[in-house]
C-alpha positions in Angstrom: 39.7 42.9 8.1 36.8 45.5 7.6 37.4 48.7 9.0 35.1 51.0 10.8 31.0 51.6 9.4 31.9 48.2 7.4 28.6 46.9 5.6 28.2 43.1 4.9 26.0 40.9 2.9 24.8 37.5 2.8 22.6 36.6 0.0 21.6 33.5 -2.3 19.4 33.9 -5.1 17.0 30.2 -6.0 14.5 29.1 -8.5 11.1 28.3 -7.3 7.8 27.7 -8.0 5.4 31.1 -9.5 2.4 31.7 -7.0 3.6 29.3 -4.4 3.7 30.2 -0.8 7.1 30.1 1.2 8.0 30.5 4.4 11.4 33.1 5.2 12.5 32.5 8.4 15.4 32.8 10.9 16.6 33.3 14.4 18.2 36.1 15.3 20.8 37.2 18.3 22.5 40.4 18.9 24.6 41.9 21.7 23.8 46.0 22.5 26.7 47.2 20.8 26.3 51.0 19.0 26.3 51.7 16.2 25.0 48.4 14.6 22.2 47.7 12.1 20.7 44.3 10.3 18.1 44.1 7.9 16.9 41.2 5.9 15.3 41.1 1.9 13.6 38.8 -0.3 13.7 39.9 -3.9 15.5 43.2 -2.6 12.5 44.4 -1.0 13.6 44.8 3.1 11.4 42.6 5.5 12.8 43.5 8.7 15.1 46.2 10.2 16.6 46.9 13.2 18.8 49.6 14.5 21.1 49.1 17.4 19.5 45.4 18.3 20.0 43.7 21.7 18.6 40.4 22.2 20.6 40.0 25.6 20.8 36.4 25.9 18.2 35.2 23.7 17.7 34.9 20.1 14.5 35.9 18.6 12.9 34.1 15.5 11.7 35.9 12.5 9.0 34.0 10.0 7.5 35.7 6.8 5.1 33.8 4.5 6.0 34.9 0.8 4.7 34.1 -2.6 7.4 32.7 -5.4 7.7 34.4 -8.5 10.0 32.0 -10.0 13.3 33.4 -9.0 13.5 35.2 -6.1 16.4 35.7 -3.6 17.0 35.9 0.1 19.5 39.0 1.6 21.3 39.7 5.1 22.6 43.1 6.0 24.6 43.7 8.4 26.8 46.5 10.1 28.9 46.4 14.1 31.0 49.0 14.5 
């Protein structure tokens, strides 16, 4: 079990295809809980971040068009205290 301020991390690293065009995307839910944080990366560099999130009831989907460099990687943050 994680204790307090615990960070985790979800990530998968791929081959693709240099110059080609990809589309990132997820759906996202989140209860208001405090502190919390999420972020998500492709190729380390941060995409989206959100401090304290609250979705309520819904989830919320996220879409980023990207271009391949050959082998690139996907990252989740995360952090619920």
């Amino acid at each position: 079990m994680a204790g307090p301020r615990a960070r985790h991390r979800i990530s998968q690293g791929f081959s693709d295809v240099p110059g080609q065009c990809y589309t990132f995307s997820f759906w996202f839910a989140a209860q208001p809980d405090s502190p919390s944080d999420f972020s998500a990366y492709w190729d380390g560099i941060a995409l989206l971040s959100l401090i304290n999130p609250n979705t309520g009831d819904a989830s919320t989907h996220y879409s980023f068009n990207l271009i391949g460099s050959g082998t690139d990687s996907i990252q989740f943050n995360f952090r619920d205290d």
